[in-house]
C-alpha positions in Angstrom: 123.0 60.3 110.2 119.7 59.1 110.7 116.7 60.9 108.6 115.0 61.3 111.7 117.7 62.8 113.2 118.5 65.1 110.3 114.6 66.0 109.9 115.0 67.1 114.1 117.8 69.0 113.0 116.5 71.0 110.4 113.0 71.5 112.3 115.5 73.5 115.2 117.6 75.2 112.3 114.3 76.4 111.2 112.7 77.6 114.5 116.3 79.3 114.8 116.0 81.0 112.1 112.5 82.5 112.4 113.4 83.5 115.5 116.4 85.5 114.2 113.7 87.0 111.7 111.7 88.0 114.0 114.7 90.2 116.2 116.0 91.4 112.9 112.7 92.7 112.1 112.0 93.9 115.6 115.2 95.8 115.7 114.8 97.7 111.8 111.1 98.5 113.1 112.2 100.9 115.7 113.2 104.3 115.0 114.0 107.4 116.8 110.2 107.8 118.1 109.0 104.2 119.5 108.0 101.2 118.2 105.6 101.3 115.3 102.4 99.5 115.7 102.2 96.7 113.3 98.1 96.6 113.3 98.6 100.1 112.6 101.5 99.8 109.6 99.2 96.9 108.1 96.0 99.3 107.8 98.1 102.2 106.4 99.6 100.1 103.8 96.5 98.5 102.6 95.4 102.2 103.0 97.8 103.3 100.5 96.6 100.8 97.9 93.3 101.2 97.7 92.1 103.9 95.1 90.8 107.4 96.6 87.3 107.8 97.1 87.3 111.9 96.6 89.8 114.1 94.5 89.9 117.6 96.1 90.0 120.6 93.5 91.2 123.1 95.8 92.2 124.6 99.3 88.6 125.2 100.1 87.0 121.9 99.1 89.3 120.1 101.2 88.5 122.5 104.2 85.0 121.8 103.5 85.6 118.2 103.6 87.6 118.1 107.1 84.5 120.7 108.6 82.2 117.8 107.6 84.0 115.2 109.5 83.9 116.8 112.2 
């Protein structure tokens, strides 16, 4: 078999197999309620990494908070 042959050949087995990847991945992303949006998933994760900007010390501060925001 000819190298360029074999380099054509693992160039498809490739592209098959990213698309597989991505079906795979499309199909464990769904669950009962919808599709979840990946912009949406990438924010929360990098969300979930970051350190917290305010500690709340009780019921009432974090009431006080959420009024603010408003």
């Amino acid at each position: 078999m000819s190298i360029k042959l074999l380099d054509q050949k693992t160039k498809d087995l490739e592209h098959q197999v990213g698309l597989l990847r991505s079906f795979v991945i499309g199909q464990v992303g769904k669950d009962p309620e919808g599709d979840y949006n990946p912009t949406f998933v990438k924010r929360a994760l990098q969300a979930a990494q970051e350190l917290p900007k305010y500690e709340f010390q009780d019921p009432a501060s974090f009431l006080k908070h959420i009024c603010r925001a408003k």
